[in-house]
PyMOL Python script that loads the backbone (N, CA, C, O; Angstrom):
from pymol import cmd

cmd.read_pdbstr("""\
ATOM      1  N   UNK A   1       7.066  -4.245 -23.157  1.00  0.00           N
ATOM      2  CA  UNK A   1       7.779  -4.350 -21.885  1.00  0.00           C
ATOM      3  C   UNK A   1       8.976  -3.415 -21.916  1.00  0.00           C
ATOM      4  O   UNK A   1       9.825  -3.688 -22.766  1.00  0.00           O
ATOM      5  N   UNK A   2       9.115  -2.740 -21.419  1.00  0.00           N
ATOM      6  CA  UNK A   2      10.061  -1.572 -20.804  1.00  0.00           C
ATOM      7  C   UNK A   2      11.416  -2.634 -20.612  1.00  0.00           C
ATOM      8  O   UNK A   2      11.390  -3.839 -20.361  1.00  0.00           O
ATOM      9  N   UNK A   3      12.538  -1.785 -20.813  1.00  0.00           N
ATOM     10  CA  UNK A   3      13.877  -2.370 -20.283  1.00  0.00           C
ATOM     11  C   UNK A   3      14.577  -2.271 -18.782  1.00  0.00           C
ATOM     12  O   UNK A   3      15.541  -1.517 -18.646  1.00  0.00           O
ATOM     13  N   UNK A   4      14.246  -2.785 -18.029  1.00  0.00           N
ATOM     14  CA  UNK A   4      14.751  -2.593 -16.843  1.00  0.00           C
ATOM     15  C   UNK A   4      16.251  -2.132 -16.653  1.00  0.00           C
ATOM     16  O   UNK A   4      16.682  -2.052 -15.502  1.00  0.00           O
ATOM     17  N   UNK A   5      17.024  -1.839 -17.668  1.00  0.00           N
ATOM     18  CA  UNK A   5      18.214  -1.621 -17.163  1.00  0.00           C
ATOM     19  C   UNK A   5      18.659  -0.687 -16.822  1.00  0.00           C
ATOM     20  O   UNK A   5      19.783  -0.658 -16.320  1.00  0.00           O
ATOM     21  N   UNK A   6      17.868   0.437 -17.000  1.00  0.00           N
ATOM     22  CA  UNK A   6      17.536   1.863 -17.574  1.00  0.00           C
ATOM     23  C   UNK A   6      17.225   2.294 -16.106  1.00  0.00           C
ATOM     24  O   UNK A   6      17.659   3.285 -15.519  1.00  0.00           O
ATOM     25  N   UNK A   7      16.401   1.356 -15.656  1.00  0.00           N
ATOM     26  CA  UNK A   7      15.779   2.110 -14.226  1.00  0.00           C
ATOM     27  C   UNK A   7      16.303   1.820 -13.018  1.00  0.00           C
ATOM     28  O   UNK A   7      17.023   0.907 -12.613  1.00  0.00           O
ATOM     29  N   UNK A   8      15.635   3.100 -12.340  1.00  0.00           N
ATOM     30  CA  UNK A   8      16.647   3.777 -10.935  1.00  0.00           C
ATOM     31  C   UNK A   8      15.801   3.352 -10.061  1.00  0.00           C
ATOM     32  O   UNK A   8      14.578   3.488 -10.072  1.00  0.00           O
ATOM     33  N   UNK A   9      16.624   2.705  -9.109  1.00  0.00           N
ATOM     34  CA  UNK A   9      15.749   1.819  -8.291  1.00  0.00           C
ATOM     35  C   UNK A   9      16.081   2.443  -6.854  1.00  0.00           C
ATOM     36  O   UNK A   9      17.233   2.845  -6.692  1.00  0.00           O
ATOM     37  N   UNK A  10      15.056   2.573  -5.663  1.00  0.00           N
ATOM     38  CA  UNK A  10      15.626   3.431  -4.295  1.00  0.00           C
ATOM     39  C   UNK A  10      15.361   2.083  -3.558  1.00  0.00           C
ATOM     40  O   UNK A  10      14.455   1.340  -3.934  1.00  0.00           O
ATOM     41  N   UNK A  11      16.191   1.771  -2.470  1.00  0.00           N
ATOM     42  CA  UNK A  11      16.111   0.797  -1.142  1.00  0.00           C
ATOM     43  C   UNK A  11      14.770   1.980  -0.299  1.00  0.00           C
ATOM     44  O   UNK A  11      14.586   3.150   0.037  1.00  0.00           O
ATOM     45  N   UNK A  12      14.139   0.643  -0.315  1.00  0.00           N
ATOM     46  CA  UNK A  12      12.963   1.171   1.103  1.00  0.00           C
ATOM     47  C   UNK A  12      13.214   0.387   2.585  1.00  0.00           C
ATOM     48  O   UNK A  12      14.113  -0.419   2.823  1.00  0.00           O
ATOM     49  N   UNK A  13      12.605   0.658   3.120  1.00  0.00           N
ATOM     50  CA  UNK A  13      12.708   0.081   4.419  1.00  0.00           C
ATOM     51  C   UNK A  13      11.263   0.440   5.024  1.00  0.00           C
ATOM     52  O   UNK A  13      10.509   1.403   4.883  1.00  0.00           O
ATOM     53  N   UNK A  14      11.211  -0.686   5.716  1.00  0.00           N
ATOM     54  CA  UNK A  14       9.603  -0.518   6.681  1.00  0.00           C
ATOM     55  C   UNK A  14       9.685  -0.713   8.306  1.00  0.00           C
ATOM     56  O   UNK A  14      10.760  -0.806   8.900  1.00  0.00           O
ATOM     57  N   UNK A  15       8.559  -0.756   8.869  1.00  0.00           N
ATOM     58  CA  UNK A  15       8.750  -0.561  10.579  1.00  0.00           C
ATOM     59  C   UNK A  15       9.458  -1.648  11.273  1.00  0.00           C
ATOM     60  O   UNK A  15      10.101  -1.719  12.320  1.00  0.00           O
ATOM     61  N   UNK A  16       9.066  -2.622  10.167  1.00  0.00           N
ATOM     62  CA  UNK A  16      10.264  -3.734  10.818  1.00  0.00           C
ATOM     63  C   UNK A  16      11.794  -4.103  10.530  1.00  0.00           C
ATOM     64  O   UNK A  16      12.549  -5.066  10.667  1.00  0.00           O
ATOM     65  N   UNK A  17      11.818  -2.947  10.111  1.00  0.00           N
ATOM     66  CA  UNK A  17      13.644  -2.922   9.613  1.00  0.00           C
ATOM     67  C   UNK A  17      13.974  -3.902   8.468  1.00  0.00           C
ATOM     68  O   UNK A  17      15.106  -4.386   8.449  1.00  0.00           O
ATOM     69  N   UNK A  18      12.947  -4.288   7.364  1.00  0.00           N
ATOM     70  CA  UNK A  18      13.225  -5.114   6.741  1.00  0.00           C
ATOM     71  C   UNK A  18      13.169  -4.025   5.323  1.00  0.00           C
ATOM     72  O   UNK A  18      12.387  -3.075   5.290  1.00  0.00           O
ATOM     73  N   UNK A  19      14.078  -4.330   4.252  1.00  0.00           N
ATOM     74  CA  UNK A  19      14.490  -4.032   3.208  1.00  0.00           C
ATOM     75  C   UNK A  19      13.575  -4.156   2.289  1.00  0.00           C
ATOM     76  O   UNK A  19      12.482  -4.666   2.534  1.00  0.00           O
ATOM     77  N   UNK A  20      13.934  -3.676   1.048  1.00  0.00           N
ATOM     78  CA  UNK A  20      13.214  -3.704  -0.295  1.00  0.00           C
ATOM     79  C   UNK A  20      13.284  -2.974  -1.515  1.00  0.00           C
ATOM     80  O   UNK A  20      12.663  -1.926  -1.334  1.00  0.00           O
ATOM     81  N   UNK A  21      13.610  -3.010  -2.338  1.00  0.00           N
ATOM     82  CA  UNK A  21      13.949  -2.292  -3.757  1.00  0.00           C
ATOM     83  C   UNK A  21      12.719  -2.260  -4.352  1.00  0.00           C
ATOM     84  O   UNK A  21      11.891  -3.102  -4.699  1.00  0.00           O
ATOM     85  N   UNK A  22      12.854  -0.596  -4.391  1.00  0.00           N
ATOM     86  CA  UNK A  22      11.484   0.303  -5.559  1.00  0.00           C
ATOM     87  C   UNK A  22      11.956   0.869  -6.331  1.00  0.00           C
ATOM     88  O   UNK A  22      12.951   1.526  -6.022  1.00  0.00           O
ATOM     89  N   UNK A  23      11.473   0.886  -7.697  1.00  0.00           N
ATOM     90  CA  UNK A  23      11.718   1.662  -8.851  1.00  0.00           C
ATOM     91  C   UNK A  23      11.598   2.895  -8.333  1.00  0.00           C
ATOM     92  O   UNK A  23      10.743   3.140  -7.482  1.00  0.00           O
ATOM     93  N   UNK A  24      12.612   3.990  -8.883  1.00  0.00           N
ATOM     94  CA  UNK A  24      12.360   5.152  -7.885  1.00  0.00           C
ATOM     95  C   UNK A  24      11.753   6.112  -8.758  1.00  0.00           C
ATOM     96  O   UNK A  24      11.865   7.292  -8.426  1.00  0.00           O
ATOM     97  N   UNK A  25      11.038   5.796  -9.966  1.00  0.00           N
ATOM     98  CA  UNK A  25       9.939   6.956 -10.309  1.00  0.00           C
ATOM     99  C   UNK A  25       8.491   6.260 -10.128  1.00  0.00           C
ATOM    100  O   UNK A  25       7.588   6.636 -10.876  1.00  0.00           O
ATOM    101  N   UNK A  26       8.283   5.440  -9.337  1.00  0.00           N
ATOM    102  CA  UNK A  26       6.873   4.605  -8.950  1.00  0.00           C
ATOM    103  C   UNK A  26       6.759   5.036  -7.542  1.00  0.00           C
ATOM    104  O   UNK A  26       7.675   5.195  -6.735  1.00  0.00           O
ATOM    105  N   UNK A  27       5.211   5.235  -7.335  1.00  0.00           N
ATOM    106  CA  UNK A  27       4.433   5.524  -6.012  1.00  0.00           C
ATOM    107  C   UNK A  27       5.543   5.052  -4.998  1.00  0.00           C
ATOM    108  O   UNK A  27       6.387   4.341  -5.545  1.00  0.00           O
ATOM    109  N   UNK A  28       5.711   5.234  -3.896  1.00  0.00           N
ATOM    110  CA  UNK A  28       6.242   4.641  -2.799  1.00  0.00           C
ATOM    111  C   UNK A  28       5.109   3.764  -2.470  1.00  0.00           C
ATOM    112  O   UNK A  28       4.006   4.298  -2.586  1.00  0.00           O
ATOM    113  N   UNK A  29       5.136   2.267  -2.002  1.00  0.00           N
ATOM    114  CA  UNK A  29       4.286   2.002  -1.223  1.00  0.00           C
ATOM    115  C   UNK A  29       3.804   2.155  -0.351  1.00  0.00           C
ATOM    116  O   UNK A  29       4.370   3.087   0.221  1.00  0.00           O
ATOM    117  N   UNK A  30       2.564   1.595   0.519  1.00  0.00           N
ATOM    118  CA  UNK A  30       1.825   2.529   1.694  1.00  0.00           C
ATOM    119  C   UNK A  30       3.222   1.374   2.585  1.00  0.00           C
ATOM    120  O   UNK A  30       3.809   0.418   2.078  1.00  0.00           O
ATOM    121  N   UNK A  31       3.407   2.047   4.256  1.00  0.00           N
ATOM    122  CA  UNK A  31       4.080   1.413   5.285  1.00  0.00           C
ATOM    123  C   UNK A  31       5.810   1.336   4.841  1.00  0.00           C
ATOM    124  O   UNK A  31       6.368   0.369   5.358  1.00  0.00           O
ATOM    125  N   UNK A  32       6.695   2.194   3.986  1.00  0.00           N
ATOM    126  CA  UNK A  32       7.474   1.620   3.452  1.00  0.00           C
ATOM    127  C   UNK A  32       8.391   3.206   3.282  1.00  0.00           C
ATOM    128  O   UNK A  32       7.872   4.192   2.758  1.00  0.00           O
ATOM    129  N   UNK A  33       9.616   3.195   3.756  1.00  0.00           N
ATOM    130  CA  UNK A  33      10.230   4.833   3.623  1.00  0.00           C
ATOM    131  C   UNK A  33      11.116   4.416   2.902  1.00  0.00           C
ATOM    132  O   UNK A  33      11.150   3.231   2.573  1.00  0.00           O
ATOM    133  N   UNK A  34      12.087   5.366   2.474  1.00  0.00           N
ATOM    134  CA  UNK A  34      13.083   5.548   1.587  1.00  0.00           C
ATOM    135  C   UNK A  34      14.393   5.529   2.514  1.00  0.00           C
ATOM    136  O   UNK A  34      14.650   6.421   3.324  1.00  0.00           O
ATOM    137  N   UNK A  35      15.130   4.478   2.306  1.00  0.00           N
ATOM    138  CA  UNK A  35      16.541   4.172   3.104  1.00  0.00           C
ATOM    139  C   UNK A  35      17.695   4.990   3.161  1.00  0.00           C
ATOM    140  O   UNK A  35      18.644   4.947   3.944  1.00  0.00           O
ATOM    141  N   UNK A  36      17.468   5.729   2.224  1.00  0.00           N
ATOM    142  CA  UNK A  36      18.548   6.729   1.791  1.00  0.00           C
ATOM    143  C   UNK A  36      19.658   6.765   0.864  1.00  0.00           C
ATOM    144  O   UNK A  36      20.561   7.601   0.902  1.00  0.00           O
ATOM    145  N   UNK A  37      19.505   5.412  -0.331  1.00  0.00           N
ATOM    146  CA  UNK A  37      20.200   5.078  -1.209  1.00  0.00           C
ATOM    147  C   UNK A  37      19.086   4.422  -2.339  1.00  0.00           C
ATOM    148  O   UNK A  37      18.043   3.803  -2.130  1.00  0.00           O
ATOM    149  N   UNK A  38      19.782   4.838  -3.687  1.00  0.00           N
ATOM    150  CA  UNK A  38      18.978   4.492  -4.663  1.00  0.00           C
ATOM    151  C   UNK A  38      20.346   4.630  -6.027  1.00  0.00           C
ATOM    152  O   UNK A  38      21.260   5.451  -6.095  1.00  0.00           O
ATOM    153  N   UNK A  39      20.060   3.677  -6.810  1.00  0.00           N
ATOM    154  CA  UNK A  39      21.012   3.311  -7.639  1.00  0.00           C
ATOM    155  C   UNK A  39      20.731   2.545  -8.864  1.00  0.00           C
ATOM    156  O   UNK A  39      19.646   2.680  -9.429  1.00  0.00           O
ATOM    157  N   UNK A  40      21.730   1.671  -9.355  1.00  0.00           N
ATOM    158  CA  UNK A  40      20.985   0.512 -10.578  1.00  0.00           C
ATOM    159  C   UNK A  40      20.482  -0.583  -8.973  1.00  0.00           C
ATOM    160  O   UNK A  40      20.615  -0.538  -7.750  1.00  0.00           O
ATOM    161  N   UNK A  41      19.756  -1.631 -10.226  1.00  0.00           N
ATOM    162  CA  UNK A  41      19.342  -2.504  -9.479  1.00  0.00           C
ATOM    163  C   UNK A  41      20.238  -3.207  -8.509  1.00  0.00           C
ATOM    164  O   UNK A  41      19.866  -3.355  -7.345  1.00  0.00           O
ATOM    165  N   UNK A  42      21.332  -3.625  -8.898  1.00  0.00           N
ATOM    166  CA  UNK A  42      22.494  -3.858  -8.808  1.00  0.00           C
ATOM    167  C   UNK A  42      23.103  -3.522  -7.591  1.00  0.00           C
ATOM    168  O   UNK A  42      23.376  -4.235  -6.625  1.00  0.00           O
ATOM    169  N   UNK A  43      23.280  -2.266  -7.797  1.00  0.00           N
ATOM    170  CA  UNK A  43      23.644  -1.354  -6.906  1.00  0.00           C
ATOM    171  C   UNK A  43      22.825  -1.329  -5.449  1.00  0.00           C
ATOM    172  O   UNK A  43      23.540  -1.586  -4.480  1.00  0.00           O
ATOM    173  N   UNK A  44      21.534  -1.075  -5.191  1.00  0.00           N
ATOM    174  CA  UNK A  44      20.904  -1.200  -4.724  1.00  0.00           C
ATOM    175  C   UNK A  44      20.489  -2.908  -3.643  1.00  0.00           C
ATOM    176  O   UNK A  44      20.218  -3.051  -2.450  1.00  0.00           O
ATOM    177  N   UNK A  45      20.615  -3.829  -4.696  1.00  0.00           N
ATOM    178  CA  UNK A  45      21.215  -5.315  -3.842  1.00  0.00           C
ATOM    179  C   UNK A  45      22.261  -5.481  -3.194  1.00  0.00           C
ATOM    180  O   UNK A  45      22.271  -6.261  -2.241  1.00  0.00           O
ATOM    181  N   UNK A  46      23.336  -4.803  -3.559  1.00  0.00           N
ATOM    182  CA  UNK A  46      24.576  -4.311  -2.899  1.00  0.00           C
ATOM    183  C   UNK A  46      24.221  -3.791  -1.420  1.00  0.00           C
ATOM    184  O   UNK A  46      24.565  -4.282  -0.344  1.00  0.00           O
ATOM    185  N   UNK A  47      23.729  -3.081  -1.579  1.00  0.00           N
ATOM    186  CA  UNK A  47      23.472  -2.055  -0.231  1.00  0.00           C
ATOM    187  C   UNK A  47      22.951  -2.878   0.760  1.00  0.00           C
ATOM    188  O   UNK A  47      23.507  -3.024   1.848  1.00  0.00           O
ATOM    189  N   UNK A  48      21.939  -3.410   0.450  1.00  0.00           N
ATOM    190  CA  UNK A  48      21.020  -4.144   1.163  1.00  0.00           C
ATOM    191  C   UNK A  48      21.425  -5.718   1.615  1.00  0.00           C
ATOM    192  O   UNK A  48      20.879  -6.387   2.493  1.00  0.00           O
ATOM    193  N   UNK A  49      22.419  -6.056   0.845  1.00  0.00           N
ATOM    194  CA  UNK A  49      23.634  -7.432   1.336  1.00  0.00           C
ATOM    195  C   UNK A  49      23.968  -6.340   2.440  1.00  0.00           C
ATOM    196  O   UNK A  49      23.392  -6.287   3.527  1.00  0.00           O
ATOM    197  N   UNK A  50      24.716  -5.696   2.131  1.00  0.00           N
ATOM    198  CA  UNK A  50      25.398  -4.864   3.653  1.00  0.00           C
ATOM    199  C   UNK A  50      24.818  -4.452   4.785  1.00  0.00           C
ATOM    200  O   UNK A  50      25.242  -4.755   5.900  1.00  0.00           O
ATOM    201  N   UNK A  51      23.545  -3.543   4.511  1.00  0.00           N
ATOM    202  CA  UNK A  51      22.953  -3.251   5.576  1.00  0.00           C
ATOM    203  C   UNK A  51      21.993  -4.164   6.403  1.00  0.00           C
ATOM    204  O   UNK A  51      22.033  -3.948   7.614  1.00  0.00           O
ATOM    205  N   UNK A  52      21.207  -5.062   6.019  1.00  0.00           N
ATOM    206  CA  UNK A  52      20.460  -5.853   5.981  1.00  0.00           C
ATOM    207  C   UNK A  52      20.799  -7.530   6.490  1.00  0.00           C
ATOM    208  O   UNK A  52      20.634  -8.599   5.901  1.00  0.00           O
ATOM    209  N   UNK A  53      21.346  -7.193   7.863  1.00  0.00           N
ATOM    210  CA  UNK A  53      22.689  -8.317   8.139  1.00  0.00           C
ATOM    211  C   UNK A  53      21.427  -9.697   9.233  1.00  0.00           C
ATOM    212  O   UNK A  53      21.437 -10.920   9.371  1.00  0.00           O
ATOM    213  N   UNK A  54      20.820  -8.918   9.590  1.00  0.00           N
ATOM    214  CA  UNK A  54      20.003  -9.630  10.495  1.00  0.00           C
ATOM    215  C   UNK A  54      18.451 -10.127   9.923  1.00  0.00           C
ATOM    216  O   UNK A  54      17.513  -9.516  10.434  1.00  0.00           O
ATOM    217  N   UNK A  55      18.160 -11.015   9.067  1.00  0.00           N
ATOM    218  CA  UNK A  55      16.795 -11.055   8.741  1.00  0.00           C
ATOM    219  C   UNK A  55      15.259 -10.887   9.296  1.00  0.00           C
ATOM    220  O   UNK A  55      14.168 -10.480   8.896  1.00  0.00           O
ATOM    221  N   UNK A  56      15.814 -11.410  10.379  1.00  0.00           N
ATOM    222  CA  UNK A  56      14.197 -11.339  11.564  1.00  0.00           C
ATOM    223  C   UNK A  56      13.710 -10.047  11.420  1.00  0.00           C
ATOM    224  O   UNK A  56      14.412  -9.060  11.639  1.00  0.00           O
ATOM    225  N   UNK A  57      12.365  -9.984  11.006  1.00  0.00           N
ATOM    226  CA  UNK A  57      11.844  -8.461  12.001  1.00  0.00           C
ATOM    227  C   UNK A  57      11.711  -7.708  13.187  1.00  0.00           C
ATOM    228  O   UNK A  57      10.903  -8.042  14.053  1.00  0.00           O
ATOM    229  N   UNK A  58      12.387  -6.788  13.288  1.00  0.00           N
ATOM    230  CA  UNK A  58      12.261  -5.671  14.603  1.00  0.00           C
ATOM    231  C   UNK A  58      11.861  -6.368  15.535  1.00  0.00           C
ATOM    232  O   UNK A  58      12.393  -6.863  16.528  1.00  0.00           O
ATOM    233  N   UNK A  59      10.516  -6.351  14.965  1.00  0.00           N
ATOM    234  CA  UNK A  59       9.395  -7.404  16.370  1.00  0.00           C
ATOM    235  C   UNK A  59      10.045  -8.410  17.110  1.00  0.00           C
ATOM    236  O   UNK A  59      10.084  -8.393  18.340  1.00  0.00           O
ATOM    237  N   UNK A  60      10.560  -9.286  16.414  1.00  0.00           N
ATOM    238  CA  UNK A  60      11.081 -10.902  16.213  1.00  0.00           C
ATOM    239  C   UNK A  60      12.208 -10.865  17.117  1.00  0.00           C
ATOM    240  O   UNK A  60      12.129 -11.541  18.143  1.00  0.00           O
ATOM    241  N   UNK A  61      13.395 -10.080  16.862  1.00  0.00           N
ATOM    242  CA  UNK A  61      14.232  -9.661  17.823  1.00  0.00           C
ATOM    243  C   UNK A  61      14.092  -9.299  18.881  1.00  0.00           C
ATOM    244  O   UNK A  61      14.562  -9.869  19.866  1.00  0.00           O
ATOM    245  N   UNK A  62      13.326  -8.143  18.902  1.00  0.00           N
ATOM    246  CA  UNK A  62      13.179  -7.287  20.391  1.00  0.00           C
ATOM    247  C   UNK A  62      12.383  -8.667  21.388  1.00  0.00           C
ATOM    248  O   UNK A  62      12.937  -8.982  22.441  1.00  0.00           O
ATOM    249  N   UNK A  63      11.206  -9.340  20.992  1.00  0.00           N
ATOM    250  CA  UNK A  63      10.940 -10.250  21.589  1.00  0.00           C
ATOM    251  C   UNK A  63      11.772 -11.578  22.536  1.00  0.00           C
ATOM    252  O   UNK A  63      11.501 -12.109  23.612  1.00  0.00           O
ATOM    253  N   UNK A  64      12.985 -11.793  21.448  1.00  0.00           N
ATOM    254  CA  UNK A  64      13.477 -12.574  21.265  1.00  0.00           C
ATOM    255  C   UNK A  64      14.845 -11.653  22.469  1.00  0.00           C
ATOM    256  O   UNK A  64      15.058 -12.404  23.421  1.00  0.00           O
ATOM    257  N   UNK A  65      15.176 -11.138  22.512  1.00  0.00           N
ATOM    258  CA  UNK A  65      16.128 -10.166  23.330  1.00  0.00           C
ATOM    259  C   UNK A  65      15.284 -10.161  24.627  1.00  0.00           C
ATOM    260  O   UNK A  65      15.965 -10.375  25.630  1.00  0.00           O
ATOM    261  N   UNK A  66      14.148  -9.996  24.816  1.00  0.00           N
ATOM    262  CA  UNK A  66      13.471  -9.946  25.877  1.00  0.00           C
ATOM    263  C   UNK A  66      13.330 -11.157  26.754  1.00  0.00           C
ATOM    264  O   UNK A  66      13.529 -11.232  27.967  1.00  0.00           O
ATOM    265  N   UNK A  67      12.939 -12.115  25.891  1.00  0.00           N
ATOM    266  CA  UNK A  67      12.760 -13.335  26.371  1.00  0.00           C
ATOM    267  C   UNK A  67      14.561 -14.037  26.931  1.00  0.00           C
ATOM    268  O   UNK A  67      14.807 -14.887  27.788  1.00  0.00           O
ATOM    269  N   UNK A  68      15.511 -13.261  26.037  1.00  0.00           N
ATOM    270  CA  UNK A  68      16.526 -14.009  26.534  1.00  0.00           C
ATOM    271  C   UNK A  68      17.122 -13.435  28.093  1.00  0.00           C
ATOM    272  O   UNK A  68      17.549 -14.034  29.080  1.00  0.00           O
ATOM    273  N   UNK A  69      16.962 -12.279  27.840  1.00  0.00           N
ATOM    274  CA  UNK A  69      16.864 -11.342  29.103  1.00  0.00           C
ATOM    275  C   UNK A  69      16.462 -11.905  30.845  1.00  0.00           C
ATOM    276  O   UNK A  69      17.015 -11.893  31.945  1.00  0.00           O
ATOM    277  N   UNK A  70      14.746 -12.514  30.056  1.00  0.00           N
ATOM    278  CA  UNK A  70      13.877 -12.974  31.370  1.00  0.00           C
ATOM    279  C   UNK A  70      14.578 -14.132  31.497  1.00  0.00           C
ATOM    280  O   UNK A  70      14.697 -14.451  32.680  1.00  0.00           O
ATOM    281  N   UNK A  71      15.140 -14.959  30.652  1.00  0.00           N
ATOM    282  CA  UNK A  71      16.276 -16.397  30.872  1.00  0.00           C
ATOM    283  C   UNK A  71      17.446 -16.299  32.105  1.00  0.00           C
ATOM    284  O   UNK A  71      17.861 -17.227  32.799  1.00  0.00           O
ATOM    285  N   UNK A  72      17.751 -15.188  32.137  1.00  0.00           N
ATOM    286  CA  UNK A  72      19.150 -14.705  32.325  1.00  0.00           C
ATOM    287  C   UNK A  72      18.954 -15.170  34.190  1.00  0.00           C
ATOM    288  O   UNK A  72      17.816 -14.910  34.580  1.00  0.00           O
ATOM    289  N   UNK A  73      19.579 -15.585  34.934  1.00  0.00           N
ATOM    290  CA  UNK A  73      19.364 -16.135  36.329  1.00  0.00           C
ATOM    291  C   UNK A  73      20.553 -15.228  36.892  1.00  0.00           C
ATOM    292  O   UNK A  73      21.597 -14.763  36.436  1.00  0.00           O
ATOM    293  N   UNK A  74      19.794 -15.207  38.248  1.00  0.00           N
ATOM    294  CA  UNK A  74      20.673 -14.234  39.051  1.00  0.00           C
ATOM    295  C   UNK A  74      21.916 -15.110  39.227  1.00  0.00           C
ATOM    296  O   UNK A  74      22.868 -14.375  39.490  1.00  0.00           O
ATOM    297  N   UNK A  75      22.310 -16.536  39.178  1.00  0.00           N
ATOM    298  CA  UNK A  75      23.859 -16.883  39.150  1.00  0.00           C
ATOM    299  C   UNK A  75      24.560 -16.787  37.877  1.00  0.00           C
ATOM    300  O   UNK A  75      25.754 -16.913  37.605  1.00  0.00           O
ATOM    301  N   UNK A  76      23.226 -16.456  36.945  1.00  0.00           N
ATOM    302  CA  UNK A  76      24.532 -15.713  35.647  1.00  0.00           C
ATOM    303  C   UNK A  76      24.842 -14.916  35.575  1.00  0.00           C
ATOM    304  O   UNK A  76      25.955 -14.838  35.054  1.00  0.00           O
ATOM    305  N   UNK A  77      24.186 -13.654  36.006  1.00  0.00           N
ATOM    306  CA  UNK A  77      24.732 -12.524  36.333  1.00  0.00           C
ATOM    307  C   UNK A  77      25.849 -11.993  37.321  1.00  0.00           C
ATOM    308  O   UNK A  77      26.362 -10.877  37.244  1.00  0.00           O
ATOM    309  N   UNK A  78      26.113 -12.855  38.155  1.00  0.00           N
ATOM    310  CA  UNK A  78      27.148 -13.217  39.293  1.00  0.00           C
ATOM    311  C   UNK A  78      28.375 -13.767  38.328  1.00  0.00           C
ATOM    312  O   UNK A  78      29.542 -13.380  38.265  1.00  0.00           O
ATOM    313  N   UNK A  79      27.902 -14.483  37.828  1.00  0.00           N
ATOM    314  CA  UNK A  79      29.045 -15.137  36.752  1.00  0.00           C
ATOM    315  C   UNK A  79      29.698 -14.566  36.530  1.00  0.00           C
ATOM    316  O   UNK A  79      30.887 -14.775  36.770  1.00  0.00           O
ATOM    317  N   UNK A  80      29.051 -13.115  35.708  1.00  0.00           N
ATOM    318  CA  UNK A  80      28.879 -11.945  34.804  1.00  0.00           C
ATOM    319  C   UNK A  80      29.714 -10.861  34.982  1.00  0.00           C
ATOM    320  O   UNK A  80      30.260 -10.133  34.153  1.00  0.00           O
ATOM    321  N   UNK A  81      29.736 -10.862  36.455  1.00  0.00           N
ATOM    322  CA  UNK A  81      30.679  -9.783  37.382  1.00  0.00           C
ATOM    323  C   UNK A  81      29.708  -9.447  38.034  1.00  0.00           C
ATOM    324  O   UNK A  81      30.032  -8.759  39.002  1.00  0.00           O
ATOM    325  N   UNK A  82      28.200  -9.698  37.900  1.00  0.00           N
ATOM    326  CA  UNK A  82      27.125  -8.888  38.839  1.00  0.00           C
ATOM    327  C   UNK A  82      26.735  -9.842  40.271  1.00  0.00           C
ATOM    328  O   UNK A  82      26.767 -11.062  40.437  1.00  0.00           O
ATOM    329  N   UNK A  83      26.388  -8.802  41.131  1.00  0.00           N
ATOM    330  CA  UNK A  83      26.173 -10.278  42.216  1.00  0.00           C
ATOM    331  C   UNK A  83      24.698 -10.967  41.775  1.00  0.00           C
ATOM    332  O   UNK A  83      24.075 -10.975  40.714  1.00  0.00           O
ATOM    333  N   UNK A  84      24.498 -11.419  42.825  1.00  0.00           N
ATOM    334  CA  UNK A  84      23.307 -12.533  42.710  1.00  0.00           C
ATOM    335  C   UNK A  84      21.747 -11.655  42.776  1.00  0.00           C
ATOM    336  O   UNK A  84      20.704 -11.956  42.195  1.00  0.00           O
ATOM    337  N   UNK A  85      21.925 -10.881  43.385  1.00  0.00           N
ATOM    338  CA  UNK A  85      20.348  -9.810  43.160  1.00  0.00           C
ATOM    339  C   UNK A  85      20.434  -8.827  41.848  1.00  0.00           C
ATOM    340  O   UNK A  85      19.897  -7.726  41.726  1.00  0.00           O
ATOM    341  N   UNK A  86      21.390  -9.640  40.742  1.00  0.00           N
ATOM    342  CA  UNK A  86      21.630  -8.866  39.613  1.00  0.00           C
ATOM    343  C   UNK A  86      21.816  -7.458  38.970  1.00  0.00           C
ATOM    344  O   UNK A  86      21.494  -7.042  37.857  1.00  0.00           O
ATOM    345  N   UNK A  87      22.524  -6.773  40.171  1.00  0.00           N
ATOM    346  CA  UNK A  87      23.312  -5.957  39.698  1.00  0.00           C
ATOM    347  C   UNK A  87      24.694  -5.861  39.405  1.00  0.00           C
ATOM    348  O   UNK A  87      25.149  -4.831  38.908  1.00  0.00           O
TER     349      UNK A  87
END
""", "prot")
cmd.dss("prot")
cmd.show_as("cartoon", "prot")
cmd.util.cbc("prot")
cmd.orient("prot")
């Protein structure tokens, strides 16, 4: 068994904006790009506490933004500063 301490690990990221640490002399996986930081392991969990603030996937959100959207009633938007035919 190899020593992990040794190795350089890159943050990936995939279509759903979700995170992941790869050894950075191993294949990239298929669906999965390179975040633009790579470090100790360490280092690399670091990054990804920071950037990585919202867990849901892409999908999960945008859905979820949409649906709150179609919620939204023309007297909240009046509320809002917009009048009632929601502008």
């Amino acid at each position: 068994m190899s020593d992990l301490a040794d190795v350089r690990w890159v943050v990936l990221i995939n279509h759903e904006e979700q995170f992941g640490l790869h050894p950075a002399d191993a294949q990239m996986p298929a669906g999965w790009r390179e975040a633009g930081f790579d470090g100790t392991e360490g280092e690399c969990i670091a990054y990804v506490d920071r950037h990585w603030t919202d867990m849901r996937p892409l999908s999960l959100r945008l859905t979820m933004d949409a649906s709150a959207a179609e919620r939204t009633t023309p007297g909240d938007r009046a509320a809002n500063g917009g009048d009632s035919y929601g502008r």
